[in-house]
C-alpha positions in Angstrom: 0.0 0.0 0.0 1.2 3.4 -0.8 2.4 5.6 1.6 0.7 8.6 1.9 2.8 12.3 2.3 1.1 14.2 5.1 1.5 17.7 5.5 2.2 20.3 8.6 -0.2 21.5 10.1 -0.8 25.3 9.5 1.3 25.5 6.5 -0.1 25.6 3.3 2.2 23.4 0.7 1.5 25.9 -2.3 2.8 28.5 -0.4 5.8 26.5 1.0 7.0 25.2 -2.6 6.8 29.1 -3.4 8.6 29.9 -1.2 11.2 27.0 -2.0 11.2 28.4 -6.0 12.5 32.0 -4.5 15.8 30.5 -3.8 15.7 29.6 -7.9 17.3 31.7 -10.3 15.0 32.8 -13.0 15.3 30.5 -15.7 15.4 27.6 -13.0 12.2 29.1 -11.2 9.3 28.4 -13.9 10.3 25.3 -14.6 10.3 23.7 -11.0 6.7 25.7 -10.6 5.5 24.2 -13.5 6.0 20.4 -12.3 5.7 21.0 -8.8 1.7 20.9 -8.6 2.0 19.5 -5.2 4.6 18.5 -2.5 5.8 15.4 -4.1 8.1 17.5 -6.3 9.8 18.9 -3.0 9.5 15.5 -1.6 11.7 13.9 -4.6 14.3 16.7 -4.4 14.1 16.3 -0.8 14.3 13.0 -0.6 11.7 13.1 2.6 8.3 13.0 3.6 6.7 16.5 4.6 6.0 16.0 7.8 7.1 18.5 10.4 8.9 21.6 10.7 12.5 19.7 10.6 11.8 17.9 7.5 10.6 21.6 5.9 12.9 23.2 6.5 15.7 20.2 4.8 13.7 20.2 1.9 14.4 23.9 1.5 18.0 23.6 1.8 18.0 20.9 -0.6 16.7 23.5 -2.7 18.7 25.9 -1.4 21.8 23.5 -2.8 20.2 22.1 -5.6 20.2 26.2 -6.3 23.7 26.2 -6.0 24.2 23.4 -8.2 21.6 25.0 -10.8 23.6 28.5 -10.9 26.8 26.9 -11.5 25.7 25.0 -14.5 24.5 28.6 -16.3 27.2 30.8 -15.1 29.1 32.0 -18.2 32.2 33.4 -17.7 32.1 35.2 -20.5 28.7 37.1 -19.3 29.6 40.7 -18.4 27.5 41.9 -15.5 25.6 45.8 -16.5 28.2 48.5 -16.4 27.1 52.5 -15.9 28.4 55.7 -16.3 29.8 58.0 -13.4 26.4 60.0 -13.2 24.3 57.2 -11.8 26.9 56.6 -8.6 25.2 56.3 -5.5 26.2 58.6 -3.3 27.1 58.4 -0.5 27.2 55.0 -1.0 26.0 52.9 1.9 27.8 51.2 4.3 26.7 47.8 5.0 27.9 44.8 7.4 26.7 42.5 10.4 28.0 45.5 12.5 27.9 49.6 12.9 30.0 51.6 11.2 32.1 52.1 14.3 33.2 48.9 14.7 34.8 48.5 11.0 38.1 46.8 11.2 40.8 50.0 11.6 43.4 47.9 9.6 46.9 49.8 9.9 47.6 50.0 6.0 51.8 50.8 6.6 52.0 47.3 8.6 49.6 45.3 6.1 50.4 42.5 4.3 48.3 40.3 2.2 49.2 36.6 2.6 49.1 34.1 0.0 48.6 30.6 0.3 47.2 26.8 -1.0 48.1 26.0 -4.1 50.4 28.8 -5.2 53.4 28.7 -6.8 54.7 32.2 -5.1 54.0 32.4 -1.3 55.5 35.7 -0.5 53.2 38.4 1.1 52.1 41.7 -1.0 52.2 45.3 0.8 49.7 47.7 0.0 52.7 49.6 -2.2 53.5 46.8 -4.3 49.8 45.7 -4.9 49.3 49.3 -6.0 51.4 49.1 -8.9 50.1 46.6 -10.5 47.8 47.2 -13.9 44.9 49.3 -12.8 41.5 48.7 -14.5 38.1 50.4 -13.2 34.4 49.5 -13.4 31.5 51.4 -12.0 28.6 48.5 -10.9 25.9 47.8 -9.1 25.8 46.3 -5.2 23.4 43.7 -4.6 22.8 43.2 -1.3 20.6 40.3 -0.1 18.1 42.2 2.0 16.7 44.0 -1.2 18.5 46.6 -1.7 21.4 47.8 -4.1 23.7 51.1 -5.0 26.0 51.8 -7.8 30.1 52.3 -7.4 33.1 53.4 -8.7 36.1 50.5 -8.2 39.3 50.8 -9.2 42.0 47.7 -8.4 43.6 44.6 -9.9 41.7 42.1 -11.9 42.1 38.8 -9.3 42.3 36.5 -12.6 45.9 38.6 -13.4 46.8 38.0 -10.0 46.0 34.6 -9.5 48.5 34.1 -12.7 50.7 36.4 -11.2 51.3 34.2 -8.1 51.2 31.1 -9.9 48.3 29.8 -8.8 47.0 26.5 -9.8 44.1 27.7 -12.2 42.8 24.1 -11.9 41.8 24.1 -9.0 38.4 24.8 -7.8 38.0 27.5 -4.9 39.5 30.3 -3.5 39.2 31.8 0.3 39.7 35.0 1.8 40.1 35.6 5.4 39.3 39.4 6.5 40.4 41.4 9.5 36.9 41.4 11.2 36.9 37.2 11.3 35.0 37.5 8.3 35.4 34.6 5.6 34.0 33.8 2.1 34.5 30.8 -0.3 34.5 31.2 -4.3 34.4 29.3 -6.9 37.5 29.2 -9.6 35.1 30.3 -12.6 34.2 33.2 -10.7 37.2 34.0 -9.7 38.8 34.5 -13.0 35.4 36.3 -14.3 36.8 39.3 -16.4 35.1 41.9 -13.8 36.2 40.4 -10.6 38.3 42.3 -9.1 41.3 42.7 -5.9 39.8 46.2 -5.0 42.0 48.6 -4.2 40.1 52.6 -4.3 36.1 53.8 -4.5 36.0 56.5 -6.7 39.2 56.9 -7.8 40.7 57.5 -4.1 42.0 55.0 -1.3 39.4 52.6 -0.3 37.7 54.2 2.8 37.2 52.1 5.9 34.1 52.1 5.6 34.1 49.9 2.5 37.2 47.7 3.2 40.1 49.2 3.4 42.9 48.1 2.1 40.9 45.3 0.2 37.8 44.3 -0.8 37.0 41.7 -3.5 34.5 43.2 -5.9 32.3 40.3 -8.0 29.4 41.6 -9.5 27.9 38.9 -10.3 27.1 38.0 -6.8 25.6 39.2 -4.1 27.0 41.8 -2.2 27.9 39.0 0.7 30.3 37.6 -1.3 32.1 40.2 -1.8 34.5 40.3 1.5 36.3 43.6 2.8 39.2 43.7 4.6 40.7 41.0 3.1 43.8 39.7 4.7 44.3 36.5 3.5 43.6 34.6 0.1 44.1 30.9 -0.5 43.6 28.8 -3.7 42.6 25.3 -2.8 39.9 22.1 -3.6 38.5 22.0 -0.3 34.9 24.4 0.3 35.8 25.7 3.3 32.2 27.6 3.5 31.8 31.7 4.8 30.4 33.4 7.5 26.7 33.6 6.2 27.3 30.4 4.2 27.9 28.6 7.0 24.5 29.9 8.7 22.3 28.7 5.9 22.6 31.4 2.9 23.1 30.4 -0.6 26.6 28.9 -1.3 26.5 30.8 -5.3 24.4 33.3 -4.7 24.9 34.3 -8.4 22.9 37.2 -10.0 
């Protein structure tokens, strides 16, 4: 005999796969609304039964991977995300973090060093002075924050896929990390990482980059939400290993592509 999938009490399954599609991207979204006329399409990608809040809320994060998983397959490297001219910068443009302005990490930019690690070929720490004369190229993009908002900026740096080759890293491999000053952490992926626009920032606006938004580094990818792009980076390591992010680790989309 069949089993049958029961349902938790007080929550209405229509709304609960709708809410499941929201962690789609677009082109993924129709198509899982489309076949998933009832909870059995959450309960195969799942691979549960429906039945309390527990279960719900794994079958959303196998969503919320599957997601992942989904993203990767149609990111295109070769996909440059919307560029604008200096008129429509948003000024001033907002700071944004899990703490207040005031608590910003006040990183001492005459003592900094950016260390390099994993599978490099060239180990050796960059200072501020030697990262600032490498090839300069600008882009003026939009923030996407994951609370719904966004604001254009000016950023000026290094392209991360020249400085990956730079250091001999091993362009094989599949993630780098960064380590920031305020505990921070972030995980990429290698395709992103060499994207053409993703960047080792550097200034905002043309001048030094203010504490505010990461001095002495921030890594600027716009095509990913604004939580993936750390600040204050003191550390970068190419690896194989996923070793996660702060908001990763508490549930949030791993790709979080746009």
């Amino acid at each position: 005999m069949a089993r049958q999938r029961k349902t938790i009490p007080g929550v209405d399954p229509k709304l609960l796969i709708k809410d499941a599609a929201k962690l789609l991207p677009d082109r993924s979204r129709r198509l899982f609304l489309r076949g998933a006329a009832s909870l059995g399409a959450l309960a195969v990608l799942s691979g549960c039964d429906i039945v309390d809040g527990d279960t719900s809320e794994n079958a959303l994060r196998v969503i919320s991977t599957f997601n992942d998983r989904v993203q990767a397959l149609l990111f295109n490297p070769n996909v440059l995300a919307p560029e604008y001219p200096e008129s429509m910068i948003t000024r001033p443009f907002p700071f944004n973090a899990y703490y207040s302005q005031d608590e910003a990490p006040d990183v001492d930019g005459e003592q900094y060093q950016l260390e390099i690690g994993g599978l490099v070929e060239k180990k050796n720490p960059w200072t501020l002075p030697e990262l600032s004369k490498l090839p300069e190229v600008s882009q003026i993009t939009r923030h996407v924050c994951v609370e719904g908002w966004s604001a254009i900026g000016s950023w000026q740096g290094v392209k991360l896929s020249d400085f990956l080759k730079l250091v001999g890293a091993d362009l094989s491999a599949k993630y780098v990390w960064f380590q920031c000053a305020e505990g921070y952490s972030n995980t990429i992926d290698m395709p992103t990482a060499l994207h053409p626009q993703t960047q080792l920032t550097l200034k905002f606006d043309h001048q030094i980059l203010p504490r505010a938004y990461g001095f002495p580094i921030k890594i600027r990818i716009p095509t990913k939400l604004g939580f993936k792009n750390p600040k204050y980076v003191t550390a970068m390591w190419v690896q194989n290993n996923d070793a996660g992010g702060y908001w990763e680790n508490q549930g949030y989309n791993w790709f979080s592509g746009l």
